[in-house]
ZAMARGU-4260 file (C-alpha; in steps of 0.2 Angstrom, whole numbers, plus 5000, padded with zeros to 4 digits):
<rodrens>
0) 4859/5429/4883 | 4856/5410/4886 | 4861/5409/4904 | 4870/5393/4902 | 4883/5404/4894
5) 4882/5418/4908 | 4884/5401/4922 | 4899/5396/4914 | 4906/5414/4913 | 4902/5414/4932
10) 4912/5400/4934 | 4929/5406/4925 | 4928/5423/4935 | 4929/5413/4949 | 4942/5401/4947
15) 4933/5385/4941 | 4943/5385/4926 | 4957/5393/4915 | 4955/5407/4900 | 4959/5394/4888
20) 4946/5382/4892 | 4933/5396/4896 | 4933/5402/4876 | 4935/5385/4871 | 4917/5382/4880
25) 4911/5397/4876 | 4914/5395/4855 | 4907/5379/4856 | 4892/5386/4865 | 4889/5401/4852
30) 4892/5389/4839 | 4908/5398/4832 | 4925/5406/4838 | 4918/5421/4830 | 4902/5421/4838
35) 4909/5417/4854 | 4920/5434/4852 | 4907/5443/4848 | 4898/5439/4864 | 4915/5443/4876
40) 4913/5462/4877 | 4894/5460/4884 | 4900/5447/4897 | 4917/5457/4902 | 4915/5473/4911
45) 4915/5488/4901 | 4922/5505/4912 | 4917/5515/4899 | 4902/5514/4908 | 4909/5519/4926
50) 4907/5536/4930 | 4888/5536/4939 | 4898/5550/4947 | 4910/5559/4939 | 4931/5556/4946
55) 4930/5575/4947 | 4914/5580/4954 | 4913/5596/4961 | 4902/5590/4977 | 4914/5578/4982
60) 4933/5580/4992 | 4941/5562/4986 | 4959/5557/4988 | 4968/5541/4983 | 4980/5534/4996
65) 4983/5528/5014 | 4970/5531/5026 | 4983/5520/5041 | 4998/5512/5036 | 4998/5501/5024
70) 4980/5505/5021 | 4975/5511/5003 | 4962/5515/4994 | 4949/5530/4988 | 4944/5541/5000
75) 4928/5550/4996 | 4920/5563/5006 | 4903/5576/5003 | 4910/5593/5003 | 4901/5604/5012
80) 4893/5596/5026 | 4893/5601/5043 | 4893/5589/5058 | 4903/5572/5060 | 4897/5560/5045
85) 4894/5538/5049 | 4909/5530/5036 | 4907/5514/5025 | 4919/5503/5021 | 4918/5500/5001
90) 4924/5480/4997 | 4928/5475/4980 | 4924/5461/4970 | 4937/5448/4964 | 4944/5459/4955
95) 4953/5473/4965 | 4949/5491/4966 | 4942/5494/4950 | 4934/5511/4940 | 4916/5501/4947
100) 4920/5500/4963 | 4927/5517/4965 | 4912/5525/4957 | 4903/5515/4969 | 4914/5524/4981
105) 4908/5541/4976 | 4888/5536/4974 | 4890/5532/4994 | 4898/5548/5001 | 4885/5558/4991
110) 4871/5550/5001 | 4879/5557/5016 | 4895/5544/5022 | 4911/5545/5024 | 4915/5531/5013
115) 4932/5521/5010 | 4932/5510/4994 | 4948/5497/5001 | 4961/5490/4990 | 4965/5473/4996
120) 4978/5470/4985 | 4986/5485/4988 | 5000/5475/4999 | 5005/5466/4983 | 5007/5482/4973
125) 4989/5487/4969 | 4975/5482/4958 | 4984/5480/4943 | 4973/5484/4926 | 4973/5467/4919
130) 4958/5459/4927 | 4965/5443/4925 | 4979/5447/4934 | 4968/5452/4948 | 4959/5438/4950
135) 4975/5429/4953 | 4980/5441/4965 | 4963/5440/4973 | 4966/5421/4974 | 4983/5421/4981
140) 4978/5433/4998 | 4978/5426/5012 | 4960/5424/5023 | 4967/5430/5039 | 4978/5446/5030
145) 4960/5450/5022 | 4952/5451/5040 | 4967/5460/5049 | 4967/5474/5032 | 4948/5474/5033
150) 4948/5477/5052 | 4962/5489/5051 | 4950/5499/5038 | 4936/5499/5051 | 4949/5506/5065
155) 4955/5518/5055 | 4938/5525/5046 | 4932/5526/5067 | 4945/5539/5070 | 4945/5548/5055
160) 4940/5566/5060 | 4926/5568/5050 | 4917/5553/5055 | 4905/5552/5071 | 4915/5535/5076
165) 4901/5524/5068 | 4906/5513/5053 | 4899/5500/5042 | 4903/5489/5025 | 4896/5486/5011
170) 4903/5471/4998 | 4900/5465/4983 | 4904/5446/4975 | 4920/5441/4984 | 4918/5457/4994
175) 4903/5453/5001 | 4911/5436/5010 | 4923/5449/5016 | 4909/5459/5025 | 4900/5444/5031
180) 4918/5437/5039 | 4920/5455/5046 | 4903/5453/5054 | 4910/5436/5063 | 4925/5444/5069
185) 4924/5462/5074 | 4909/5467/5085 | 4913/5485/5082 | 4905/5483/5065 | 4889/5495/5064
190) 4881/5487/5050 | 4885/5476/5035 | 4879/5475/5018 | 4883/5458/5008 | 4878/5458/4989
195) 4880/5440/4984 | 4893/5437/4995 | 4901/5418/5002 | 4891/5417/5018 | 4900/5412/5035
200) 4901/5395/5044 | 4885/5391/5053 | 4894/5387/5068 | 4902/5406/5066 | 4886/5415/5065
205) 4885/5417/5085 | 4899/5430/5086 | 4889/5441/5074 | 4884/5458/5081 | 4880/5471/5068
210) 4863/5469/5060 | 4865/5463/5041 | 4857/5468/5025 | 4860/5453/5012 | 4855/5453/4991
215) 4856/5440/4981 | 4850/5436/4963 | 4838/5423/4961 | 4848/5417/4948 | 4864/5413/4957
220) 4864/5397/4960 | 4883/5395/4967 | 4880/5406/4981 | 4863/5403/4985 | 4868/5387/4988
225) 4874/5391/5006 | 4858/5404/5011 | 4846/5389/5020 | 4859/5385/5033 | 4866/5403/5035
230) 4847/5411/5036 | 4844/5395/5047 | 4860/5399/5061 | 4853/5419/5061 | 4835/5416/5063
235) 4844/5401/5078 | 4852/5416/5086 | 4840/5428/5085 | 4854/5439/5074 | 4847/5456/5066
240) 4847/5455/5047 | 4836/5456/5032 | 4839/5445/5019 | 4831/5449/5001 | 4832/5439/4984
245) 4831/5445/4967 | 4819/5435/4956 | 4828/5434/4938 | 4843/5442/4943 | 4862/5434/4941
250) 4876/5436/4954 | 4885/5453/4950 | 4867/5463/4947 | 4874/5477/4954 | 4888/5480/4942
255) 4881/5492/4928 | 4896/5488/4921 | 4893/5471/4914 | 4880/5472/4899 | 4875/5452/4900
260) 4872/5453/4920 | 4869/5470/4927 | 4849/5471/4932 | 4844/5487/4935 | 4827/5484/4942
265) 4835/5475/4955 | 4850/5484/4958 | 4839/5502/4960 | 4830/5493/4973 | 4846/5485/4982
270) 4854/5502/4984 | 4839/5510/4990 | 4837/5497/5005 | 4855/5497/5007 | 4857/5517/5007
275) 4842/5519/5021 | 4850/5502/5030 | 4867/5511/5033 | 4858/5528/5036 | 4847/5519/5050
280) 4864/5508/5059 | 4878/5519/5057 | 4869/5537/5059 | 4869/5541/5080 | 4850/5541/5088
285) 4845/5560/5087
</rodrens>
């Protein structure tokens, strides 16, 4: 797909212009109202395609609901496993806790984690199914009500009695901001994990105390735009992280749900370093 038409997709998903104007652009991109149709359901997410791991898998002890008050989300843990597990904190994209994210959710506690995916909009009723209406949810949260549910996640997932105390994030698009302003503000962060997430003021970067692992696509020229100063302020502070970008890949190569921007190459080898990051922060010294 011509990636002038994936750009400007990028830019309606995240709030640089309304529905209306999006299909408008995009018909007269593709030559055609029709044509333009045609091409939605490769740039739209498709759950159909969710399920990596199954909602019922055998392997797995998952529950949906409140891990603290007010707290909500999908709980998924390895059954079977004896000994006290490191947890991860699962962060949506823009748009809520999704059938993606969830599965997401579930790849993570089969490598061996406690893992929490968070629904941010769960204060406002839940992530509803109508992305659109998500993304407008998304858009109406407060900053500092993300860091206090976010931090509140953390607390929570280092007292669950399963968990050996330890706990990191992992975030993805909008979510990944949300791991790299955890990072800023809560030093008893283990590790975090931003996939082409906002990055951070410089000025903040000091108060970062977990080591990062960030991905990006080579191809994301909206976010990439802030990497030189926030790769400059780590290096400045002698921070822990590893930064690694993605030749030929577009923002969201993760999401195997989305036919125009998923990378699979890329993503395989993004959750590789990310499982053996987490397994090397948040799992205690033998």
């Amino acid at each position: 797909m011509d990636q002038k038409i994936i750009n400007l997709f990028d830019r309606y998903t995240h709030g640089g212009m309304s529905r209306r104007d999006f299909l408008d652009r995009l018909a007269l991109m593709a030559g055609s109202a029709a044509a333009a149709s045609a091409m939605l359901p490769l740039l739209e997410n498709n759950y159909a395609n969710a399920a990596i791991v199954a909602e019922d898998d055998p392997r797995l002890t998952l529950a949906e609901g409140e891990i603290a008050p007010g707290i909500k989300g999908l709980l998924a843990i390895p059954k079977d496993v004896t000994g006290r597990l490191p947890a991860v904190l699962v962060i949506h994209e823009n748009r809520g806790l999704n059938p993606h994210i969830k599965d997401v959710t579930r790849r993570l506690a089969l490598e061996g984690f406690v893992a929490f995916g968070a629904d941010y909009l769960a204060p406002a009723g839940g992530t509803p199914t109508d992305e659109e209406k998500a993304r407008e949810m998304i858009g109406a949260l407060k900053p500092e009500d993300v860091l206090a549910y976010s931090q509140a996640a953390v607390k929570a997932l280092a007292a669950h009695p399963q968990g050996n105390g330890k706990v990191g994030a992992v975030g993805f698009c909008w979510g990944g901001g949300m791991v790299n302003a955890l990072a800023v503000a809560d030093p008893s962060l283990a590790a975090g994990v931003a996939y082409y997430g906002r990055q951070p003021d410089a000025a903040a970067v000091p108060s970062i105390k977990a080591p990062l692992l960030l991905h990006y696509g080579g191809l994301d020229e909206r976010i990439n735009a802030g990497i030189p100063d926030f790769e400059k302020a780590l290096k400045a502070n002698n921070k822990v992280f590893e930064l690694h970008i993605y030749e030929g890949a577009n923002h969201a190569f993760n999401n195997d749900t989305n036919a125009a921007r998923y990378d699979k190459t890329a993503a395989d080898l993004a959750w590789g370093r990310t499982v053996a990051f987490l397994k090397e922060n948040v799992t205690p010294a033998a």
